[in-house]
Structures are given as C-alpha cells and as structure tokens.
N, C-alpha and C positions, 0 to 999 in steps of 0.2 A: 527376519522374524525370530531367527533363534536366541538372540539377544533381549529382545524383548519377553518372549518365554521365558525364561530365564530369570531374569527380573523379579516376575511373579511370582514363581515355584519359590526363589528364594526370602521371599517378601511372605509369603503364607506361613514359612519356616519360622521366620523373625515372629508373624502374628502367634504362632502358638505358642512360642515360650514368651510372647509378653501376656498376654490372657491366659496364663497358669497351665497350659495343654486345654487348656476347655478346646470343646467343638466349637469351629467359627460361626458356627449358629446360634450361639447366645452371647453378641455383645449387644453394647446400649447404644442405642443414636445416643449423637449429641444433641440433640433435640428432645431428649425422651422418647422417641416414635421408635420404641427396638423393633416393630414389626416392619419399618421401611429401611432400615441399614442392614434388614438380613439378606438380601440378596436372593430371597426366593425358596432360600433353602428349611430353612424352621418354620416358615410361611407355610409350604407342602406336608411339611413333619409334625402336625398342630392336632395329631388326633383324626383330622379327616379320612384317614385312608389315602390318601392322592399325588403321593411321592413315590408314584411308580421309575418318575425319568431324573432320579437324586443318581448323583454318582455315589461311589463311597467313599470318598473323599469328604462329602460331604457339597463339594462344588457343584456346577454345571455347566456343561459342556453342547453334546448336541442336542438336550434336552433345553437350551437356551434360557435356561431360567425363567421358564412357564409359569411357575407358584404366583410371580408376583402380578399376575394380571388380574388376581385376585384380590391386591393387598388393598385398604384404607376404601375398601367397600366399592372399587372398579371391577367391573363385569368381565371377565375372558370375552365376552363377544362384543365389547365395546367397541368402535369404530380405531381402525389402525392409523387415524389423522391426527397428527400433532395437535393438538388443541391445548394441552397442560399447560400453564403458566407457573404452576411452585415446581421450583426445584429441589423435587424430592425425588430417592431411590426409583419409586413407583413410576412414576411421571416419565422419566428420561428413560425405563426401562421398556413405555411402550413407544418412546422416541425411537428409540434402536433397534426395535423390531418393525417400526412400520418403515424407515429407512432403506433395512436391510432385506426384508419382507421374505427369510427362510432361504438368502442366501448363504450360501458355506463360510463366509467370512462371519455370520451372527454370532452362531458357538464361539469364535474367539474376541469377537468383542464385547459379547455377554460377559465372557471368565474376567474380561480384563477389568468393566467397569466392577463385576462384583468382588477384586480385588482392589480395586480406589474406594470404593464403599465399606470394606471391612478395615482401612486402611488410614481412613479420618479419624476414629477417636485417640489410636496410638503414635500418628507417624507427625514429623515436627511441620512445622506451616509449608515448609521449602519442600522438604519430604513430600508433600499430600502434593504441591502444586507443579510437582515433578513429574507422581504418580499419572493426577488427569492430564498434563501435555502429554505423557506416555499415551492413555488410551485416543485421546485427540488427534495424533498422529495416525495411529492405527483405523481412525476415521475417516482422515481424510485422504489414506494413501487407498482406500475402501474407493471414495469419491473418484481418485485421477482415474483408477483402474474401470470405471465404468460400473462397480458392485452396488448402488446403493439407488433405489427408486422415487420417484416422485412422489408423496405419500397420498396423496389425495388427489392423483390425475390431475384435470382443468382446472378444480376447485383449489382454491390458499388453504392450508402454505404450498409454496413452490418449494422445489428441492433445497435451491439457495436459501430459502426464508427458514426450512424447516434445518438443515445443518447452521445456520448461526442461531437456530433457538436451540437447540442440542448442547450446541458449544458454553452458549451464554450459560445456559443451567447446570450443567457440568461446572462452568467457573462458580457459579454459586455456590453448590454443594461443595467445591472443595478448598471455597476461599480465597481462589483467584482473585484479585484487586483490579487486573487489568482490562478492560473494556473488551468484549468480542468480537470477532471478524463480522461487519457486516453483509448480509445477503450476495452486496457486491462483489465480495472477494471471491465468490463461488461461479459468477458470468464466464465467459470467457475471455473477456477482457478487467478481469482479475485474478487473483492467485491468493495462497493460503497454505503456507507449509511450516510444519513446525519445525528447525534447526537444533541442531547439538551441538558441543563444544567446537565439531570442528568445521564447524560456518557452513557453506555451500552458499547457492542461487536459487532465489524467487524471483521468478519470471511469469509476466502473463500468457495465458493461453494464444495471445494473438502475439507474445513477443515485441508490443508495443511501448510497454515498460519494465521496468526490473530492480532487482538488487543484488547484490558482491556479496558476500562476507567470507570475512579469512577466517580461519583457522584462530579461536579467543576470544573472536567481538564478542559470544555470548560466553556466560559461566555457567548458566544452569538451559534446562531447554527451554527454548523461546518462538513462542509462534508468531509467525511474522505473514501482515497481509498486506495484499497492496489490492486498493478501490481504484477505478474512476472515478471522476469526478466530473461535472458537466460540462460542457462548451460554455462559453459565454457567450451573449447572443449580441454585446456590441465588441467589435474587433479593438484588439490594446486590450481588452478588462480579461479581468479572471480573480480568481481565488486568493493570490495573493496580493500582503498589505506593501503595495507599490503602486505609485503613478506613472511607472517607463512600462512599457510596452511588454505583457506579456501575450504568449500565443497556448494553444494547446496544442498537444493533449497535456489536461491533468490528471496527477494523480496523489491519491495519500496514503502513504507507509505507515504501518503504526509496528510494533510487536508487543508483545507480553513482560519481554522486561529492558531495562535499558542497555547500551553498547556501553563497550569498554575500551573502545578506540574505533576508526574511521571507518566506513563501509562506504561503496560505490553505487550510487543510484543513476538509474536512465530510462530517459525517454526518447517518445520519435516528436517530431513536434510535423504539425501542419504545413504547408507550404501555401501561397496565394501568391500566381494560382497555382493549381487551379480551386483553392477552398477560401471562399470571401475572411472566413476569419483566421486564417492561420497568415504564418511571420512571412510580408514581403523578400523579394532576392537583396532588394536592397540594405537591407538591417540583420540577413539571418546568419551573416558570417559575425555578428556581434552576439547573437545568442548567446545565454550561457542557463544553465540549472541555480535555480535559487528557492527557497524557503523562507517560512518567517522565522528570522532569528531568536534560538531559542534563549538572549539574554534581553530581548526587547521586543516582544511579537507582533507590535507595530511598524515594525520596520521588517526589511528583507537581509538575507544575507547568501552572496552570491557565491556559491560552491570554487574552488578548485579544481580545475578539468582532470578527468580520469576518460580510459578508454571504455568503449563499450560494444564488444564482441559479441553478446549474449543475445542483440538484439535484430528485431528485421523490419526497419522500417519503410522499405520500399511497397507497403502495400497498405501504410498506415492513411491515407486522403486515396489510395486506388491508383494512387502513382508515385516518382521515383521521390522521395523526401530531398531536400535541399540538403540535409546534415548525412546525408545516405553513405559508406554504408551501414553506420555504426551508431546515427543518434547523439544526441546530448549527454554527457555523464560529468557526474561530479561529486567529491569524496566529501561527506555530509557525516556528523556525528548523534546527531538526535532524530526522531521521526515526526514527519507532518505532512501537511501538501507540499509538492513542487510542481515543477514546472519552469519553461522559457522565457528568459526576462531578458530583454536589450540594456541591459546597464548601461545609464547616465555617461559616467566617468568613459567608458569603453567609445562610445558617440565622441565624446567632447574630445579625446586624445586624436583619434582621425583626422577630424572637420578641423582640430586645431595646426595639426600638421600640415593639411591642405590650404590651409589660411596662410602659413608661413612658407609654405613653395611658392604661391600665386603673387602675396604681395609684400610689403614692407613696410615698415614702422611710418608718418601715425598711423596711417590704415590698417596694416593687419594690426595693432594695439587694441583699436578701436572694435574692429571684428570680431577681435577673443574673448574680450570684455562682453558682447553683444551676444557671444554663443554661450559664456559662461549666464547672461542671464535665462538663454533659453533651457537649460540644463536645471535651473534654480527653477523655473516655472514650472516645466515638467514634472519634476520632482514636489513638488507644490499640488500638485492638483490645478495650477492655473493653463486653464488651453487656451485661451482667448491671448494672452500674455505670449505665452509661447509661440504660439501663430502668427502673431502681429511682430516677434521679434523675430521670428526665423525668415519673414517675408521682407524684412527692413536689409537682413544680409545679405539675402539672395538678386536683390534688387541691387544694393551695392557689389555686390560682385560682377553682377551680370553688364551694370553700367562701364563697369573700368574694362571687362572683355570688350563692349562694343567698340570702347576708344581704345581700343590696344594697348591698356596701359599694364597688361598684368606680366606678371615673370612667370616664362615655362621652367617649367620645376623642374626637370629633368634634362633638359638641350635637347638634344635630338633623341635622347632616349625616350619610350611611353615611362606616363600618360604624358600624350601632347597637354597643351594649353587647356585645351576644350574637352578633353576628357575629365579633366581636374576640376573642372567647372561642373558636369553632369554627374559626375560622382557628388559632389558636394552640395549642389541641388536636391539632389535626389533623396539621400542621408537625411538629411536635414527637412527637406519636405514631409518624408515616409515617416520621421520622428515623430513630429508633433502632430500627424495625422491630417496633411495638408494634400491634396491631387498632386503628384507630382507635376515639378515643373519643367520646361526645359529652356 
C-alpha cells in the first residue's frame, strides 16, 4: 500500500500545478456535471453549513466522502443497494460504500477513486486508465481479504454481480475500452487480479484453472480474469470451434490489455469415470489445451505444452484427475476460452504407428488411408462417416488376429500382439464415440 499512497499524494501534487494551485474543488466534469467530478468536497462546501468531516486538505478520508450522497438530487438515506446504472461520480460513490459498508478499507478507497475522479479532465487516456486499475486493484485485494459485503443480503445484486457493476462503471468513467470482469470472475471457481509490469499468477479459488505471466507480458497494468464456463451436456462438445473431442472443465481468460509475448495457461480437466462427460483413459494421454485461433476463430489452435505447478486438480470431479498432479498447460499468446482437445493429427500418428507394427503393405496401406479418412470425418463434423469407417478397421484388424496373420510388434517384448490390438480398438472406438470394443 505504500506505493500506491504515494501515487496519489504525488498525483494531487501534479493536479495542482496543472489547475493553476486552484483548490481541487473546482474543476469541470467533462461532462459539464462539475457538481459529480468533485468528489464530495465543494458538494459539502456549497454554503450549507455541512462540511463538518472536510479534511483541510481539502480531501477525505475517514469522513469517506459523505457530501456526495447528496449530489444530482440522491437522498443520504437512500437504500445502500447498487441499483445505479450511469456511471457517474455519484453513482459508484454509493457503489463503494454499500460494498465497503464503514469498513476501514472505505476511507482509502474513497481518497483513491476521488483521485481518478479529479484526474480525468487533466491526465492522458493511459494515464486515467492506469489511475482506475490503480483503485481496481485496491478493490479487489479489499475482496480476497474478506473486506467488502453483500450489498443487499438475499435480494440482487450478489456481491459478484455488484463488484463487476463497480468495475464496469469505473471503466466507463475513466474510459477503459476493455470489457469487465464478469460476476463470474468473483465465484470461487474464478479469479480477478490486476497485474503490473512484473506479471505474477491468476489462479482460481479452487485452483482448478490459471495463468503464468513473466515478468513484461504486460507494459501497463492489466486486469486479468478467468470465468468458467459450462459443462456441455453432450460428451465430445464444448465451447470450442472443433469437431475432435473436447472435455472440461472450461474456462475464459480475458485481460484489459493485450500480451507482449507468451503466458502459460491451465486447466484440470474431467476424468470418465467417474464423470459421464469428462475425457475417457483411453484418449486423455492425447489431451492437449487449445483455443480458437486467434488468426481464424473458426478453427482451433493447439497450445505447446508448458508445466503447471500452480494447480490441484485432484479434487476437480471429487477424485484423483487423469492429468494429476499438475493439469493441462500450454503457452498461449492471446486470450479467449480454452480448454481439452484430443487433436486429430495426435490419434492418427498412434493408431498409425500401431497399423505398421501389426501389419504390412497392401494391408496396412489400405488401413492408413482408412484412418486418414476417419481423421477427415471427424474433423468434418461427419460421425455417421467416422463410425462406419472406424468400424470397417477394427473389423479388419480384428479378422487377421483371428487368423494369426498379424506381426507382434515388438518379439517378445510388450505390447504383445493382442495388446496392440485393444489399444487400437479402444483409441479409435473412444474417437469417434463408438462403445468400445474388444
């Protein structure tokens, strides 16, 4: 915090020699509204009598900047429930007291936002949208700490609902372009932290997913959330634009401003079993983290594996994850949804392999040709296709085992014969979403 103090103090400095030593109580909204850019202070100083809790500064402090409960003709005994929709001074000022509701953190995020507030008409676009991740921060590290209340008990908004309307309005007032942390990001199976130059980790509450960043990815501060995203209720589908097999969990990373080189994202992903839709044993050592590519966002694009220490997925399905101990990761440059994708190409180098220990030319020819169309199906959106051809293989394999015609891959070494047969079965069944067979 003393850094961020600091900030301020020397930021009020800068304001008065850019508004000629005037008191910070008379600049102009940019809006014209000067009575909702004062921050409470000339709002009290107006002739009423009623700026007894004015520091002399001019600021305030533990007087929380009370004036403005008064401003654009709202009541001091107005209801402490987020209900405001413009984001104006006013508005977000009884955002942050029904949040904070007279805890000790209020006085200093009061001084801070009534520093971003005096801070709009003079400071540059980068500047202002420095200033609000500044007080954003100091919001949400209010949040992890447990400081900040439910504003309206039972009744909406939820806390989640009432900190991304805080956020969203804040971005408004100070120009932010970037879209705000959804409700989600605030669950506990999501996260929301702002970062500085020198990166750190966003991690969900449950540790189920995350992200890296070194030291550069950002230049300026950036607030970075990660949401859930839902199950899909038929197994293979999900969020992203692929027809190979994806599993959950998902999730989607957004921040505030863009990377400047690679960050490490992960997940835990599902097992089945015991979870009807998460990635069978059979396919989950193909797993990989993918996205839609951000130069074609109809298509996927499948990460480069990174490590992932950050995470604990052995409790993610209530039991030990298949990828355990560490989850899926993979070093990504842009933000979107991710998530577990069995890539094609990853299937077809296996099952190809296992076609060329088993048997030999025309047959395996004819096999690989056969798997390369199940691969082209798949990827197609055709299952009926895929199905009919993965069944045409397995039939021919299974016939040249019966007649001992096939070559053990390995001599006397595993996999026998008939293991290289039930791996390949198996693969290839679980692919295209067939019962496996044996």
């Amino acid at each position: 915090m003393t850094r961020l103090r600091l900030s301020h103090t020397l930021l009020l400095s800068m304001l008065f020699v850019v508004l000629g030593c005037q008191e910070l109580t008379t600049p102009t909204a940019p809006d014209g509204d000067a009575g909702a850019v004062n921050g409470g202070a000339e709002l009290e100083a107006d002739g009423e009598g009623e700026n007894d809790d004015q520091n002399s500064d001019g600021s305030y402090g533990s007087a929380g900047s009370a004036g403005l409960d008064d401003q654009e003709g709202e009541s001091s005994g107005e209801s402490e429930g987020v209900t405001a929709s413009a984001a104006t001074p006013s508005s977000i000022l009884l955002q942050i007291r029904a949040l904070y509701n007279g805890h000790p953190d209020q006085a200093p995020a009061l001084d801070m936002f009534e520093v971003l507030v005096r801070f709009i008409p003079v400071g540059t676009p980068q500047a202002v949208q420095n200033e609000a991740l500044t007080f954003v921060d100091f919001v949400l590290t209010s949040h992890q700490a447990g400081n900040l209340v439910d504003p309206n008990g039972s009744a909406p908004p939820t806390l989640p609902q009432a900190l991304s309307q805080l956020i969203a309005d804040v971005y408004t007032l100070a120009g932010v372009s970037a879209p705000p942390p959804p409700p989600g990001a605030f669950d506990p199976d999501g996260a929301a932290v702002v970062l500085m130059s020198g990166g750190g980790q966003v991690v969900t509450g449950t540790q189920f997913a995350g992200a890296d960043f070194s030291p550069g990815t950002f230049v300026d501060p950036t607030l970075v959330s990660i949401v859930r995203l839902p199950n899909p209720t038929v197994k293979g589908q999900g969020p992203l634009p692929t027809n190979f097999p994806q599993y959950p969990l998902f999730y989607e990373i957004s921040a505030s401003s863009t990377t400047v080189q690679q960050f490490v994202t992960a997940l835990c992903v599902l097992d089945d079993p015991p979870d009807p839709l998460g990635a069978p044993a059979a396919l989950a050592h193909h797993l990989r983290i993918a996205h839609p590519d951000p130069l074609n966002p109809q298509a996927i694009e499948v990460l480069p594996v990174a490590p992932t220490p950050f995470l604990a997925c052995t409790g993610a399905n209530g039991g030990p994850s298949i990828n355990a101990p560490g989850g899926l990761g993979g070093l990504a440059t842009s933000f979107s949804p991710f998530g577990a994708v069995v890539p094609g190409v990853a299937v077809f180098n296996e099952l190809k392999a296992i076609i060329l220990g088993l048997t030999q030319p025309p047959l395996s020819d004819a096999l690989i040709e056969q798997l390369e169309q199940v691969i082209r199906f798949v990827r197609t959106g055709n299952v009926q296709g895929a199905q009919a051809e993965a069944l045409s293989i397995i039939d021919r394999i299974q016939n040249e085992q019966a007649a001992g015609t096939l070559l053990d891959p390995n001599g006397s070494a595993p996999p026998t014969i008939d293991e290289a047969v039930a791996n390949l079965v198996g693969q290839l069944s679980t692919f295209v979403g067939l019962s496996p067979r044996t």
